[in-house]
C-alpha positions in Angstrom: 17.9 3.9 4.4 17.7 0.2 3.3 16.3 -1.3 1.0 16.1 -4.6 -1.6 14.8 -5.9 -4.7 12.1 -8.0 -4.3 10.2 -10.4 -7.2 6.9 -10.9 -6.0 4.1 -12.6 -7.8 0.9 -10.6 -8.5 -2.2 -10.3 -5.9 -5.7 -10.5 -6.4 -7.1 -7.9 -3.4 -10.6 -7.3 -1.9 -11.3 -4.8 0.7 -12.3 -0.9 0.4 -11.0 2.4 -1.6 -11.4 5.6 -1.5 -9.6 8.7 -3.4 -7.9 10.9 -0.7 -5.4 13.8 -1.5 -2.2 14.3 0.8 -4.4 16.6 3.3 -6.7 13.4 3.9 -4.0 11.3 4.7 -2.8 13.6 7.3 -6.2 14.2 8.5 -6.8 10.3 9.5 -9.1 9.7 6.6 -7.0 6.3 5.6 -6.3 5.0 8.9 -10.5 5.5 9.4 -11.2 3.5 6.5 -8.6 0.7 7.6 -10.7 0.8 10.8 -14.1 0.1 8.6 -12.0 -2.3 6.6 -11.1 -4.3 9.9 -14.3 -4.7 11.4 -15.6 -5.4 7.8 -13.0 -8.0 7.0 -14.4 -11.2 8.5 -17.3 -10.7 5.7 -14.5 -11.9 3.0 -15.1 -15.4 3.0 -12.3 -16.0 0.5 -9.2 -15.1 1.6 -5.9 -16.9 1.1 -3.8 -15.0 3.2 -4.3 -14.1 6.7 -1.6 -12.8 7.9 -1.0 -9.5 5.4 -3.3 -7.0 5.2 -2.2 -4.2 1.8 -2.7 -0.8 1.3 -2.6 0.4 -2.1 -1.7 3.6 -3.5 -2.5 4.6 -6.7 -1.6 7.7 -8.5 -3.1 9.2 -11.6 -1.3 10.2 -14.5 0.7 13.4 -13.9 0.2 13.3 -10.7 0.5 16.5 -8.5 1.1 16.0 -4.7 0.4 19.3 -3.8 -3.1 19.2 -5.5 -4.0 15.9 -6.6 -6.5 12.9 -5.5 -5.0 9.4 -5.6 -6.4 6.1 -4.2 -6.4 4.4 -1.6 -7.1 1.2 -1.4 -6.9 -1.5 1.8 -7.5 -5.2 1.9 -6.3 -8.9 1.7 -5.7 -11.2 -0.6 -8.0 -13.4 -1.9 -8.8 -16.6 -4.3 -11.5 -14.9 -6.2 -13.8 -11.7 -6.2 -17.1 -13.9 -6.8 -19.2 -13.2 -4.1 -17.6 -9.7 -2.6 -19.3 -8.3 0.2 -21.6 -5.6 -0.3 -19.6 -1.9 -0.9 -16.3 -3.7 -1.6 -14.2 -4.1 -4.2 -11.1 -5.7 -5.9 -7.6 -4.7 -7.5 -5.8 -6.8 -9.2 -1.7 -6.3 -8.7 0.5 -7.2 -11.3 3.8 -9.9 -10.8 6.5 -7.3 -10.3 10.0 -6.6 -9.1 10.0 -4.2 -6.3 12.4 -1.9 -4.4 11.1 -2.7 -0.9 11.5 -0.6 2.3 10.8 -0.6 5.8 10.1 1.8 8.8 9.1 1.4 12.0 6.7 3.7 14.3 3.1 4.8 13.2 1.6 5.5 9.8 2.8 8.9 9.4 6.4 8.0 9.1 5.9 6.1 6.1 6.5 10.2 4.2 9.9 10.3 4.8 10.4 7.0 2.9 8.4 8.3 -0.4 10.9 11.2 -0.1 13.9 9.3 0.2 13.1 7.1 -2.7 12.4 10.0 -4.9 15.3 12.6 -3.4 17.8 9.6 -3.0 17.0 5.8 -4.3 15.7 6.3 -8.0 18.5 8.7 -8.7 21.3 6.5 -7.3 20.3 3.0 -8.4 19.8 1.4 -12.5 15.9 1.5 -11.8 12.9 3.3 -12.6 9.5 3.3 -11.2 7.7 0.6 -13.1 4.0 2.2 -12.4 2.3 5.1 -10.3 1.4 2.5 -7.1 2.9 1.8 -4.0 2.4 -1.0 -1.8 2.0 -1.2 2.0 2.1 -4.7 3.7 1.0 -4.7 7.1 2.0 -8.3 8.7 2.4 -9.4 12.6 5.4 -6.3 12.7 2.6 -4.1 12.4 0.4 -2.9 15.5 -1.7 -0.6 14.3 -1.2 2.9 12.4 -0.1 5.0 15.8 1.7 2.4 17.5 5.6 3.4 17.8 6.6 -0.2 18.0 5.2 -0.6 14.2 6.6 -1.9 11.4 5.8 -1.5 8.0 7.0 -2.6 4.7 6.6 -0.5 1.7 6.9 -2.0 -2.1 7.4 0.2 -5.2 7.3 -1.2 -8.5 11.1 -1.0 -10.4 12.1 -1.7 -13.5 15.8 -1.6 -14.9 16.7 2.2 -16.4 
């Protein structure tokens, strides 16, 4: 699988969240709340950035895959959060250097990338993960979360071991 190391500067997000365990994920619980995002996102009168749309994955400490609630969070960027719509809120993304990989065909086969980069990537390569959060960019490549003819790009934060 490729990959490269990206610099990118930090973002400043609006959009919507919600804490979802693997099962939601599976379940369509994300791609519904990208749909309310969507049809929600023309009420963001400060965005910067039209043409990328970000899902955020957080993970708490010790996180348990099996078990475990993370965020999800799915939005643009934007100049400032004054003024957010009513039931959305922001994230704030740090300036980071990021191990970035893509896959093509709908949402679900982003998995087999997480598992490469934890089976394969991290233990080959001089870097670390930098923090529990992981980065989706969905640009022009991407036509929605079932289409086959997708593509996605997935950032992880990396620091040097």
């Amino acid at each position: 699988m490729e990959s490269k190391i990206m610099q990118r500067d930090g973002l400043l997000l609006a959009g919507l969240a919600v804490n979802v365990t693997l099962g939601d994920v599976e379940s369509g619980l994300t791609i519904r709340l990208g749909e309310q995002f969507l049809a929600r996102r023309h009420e963001i009168r400060n965005e910067i950035n039209a043409r990328e749309v970000f899902g955020l994955s957080t993970d708490p400490d010790d996180y348990n895959p099996e078990t475990d609630p993370f965020e999800f969070f799915i939005g643009v960027e934007v100049s400032s959060v004054d003024n957010l719509p009513d039931g959305m809120v922001y994230r704030e993304v740090p300036k980071n250097e990021y191990v970035i990989f893509s896959f093509e065909g709908p949402a679900e086969n982003a998995g087999p990338v997480h598992h490469y980069l934890y089976s394969t990537w991290l233990n080959n390569n001089d870097y670390k993960l930098a923090s529990p959060y992981n980065i989706e960019v969905y640009d022009e490549r991407n036509k929605g979360p079932k289409a086959v003819e997708s593509v996605t790009d997935i950032y992880f934060p990396v620091v040097k071991k």
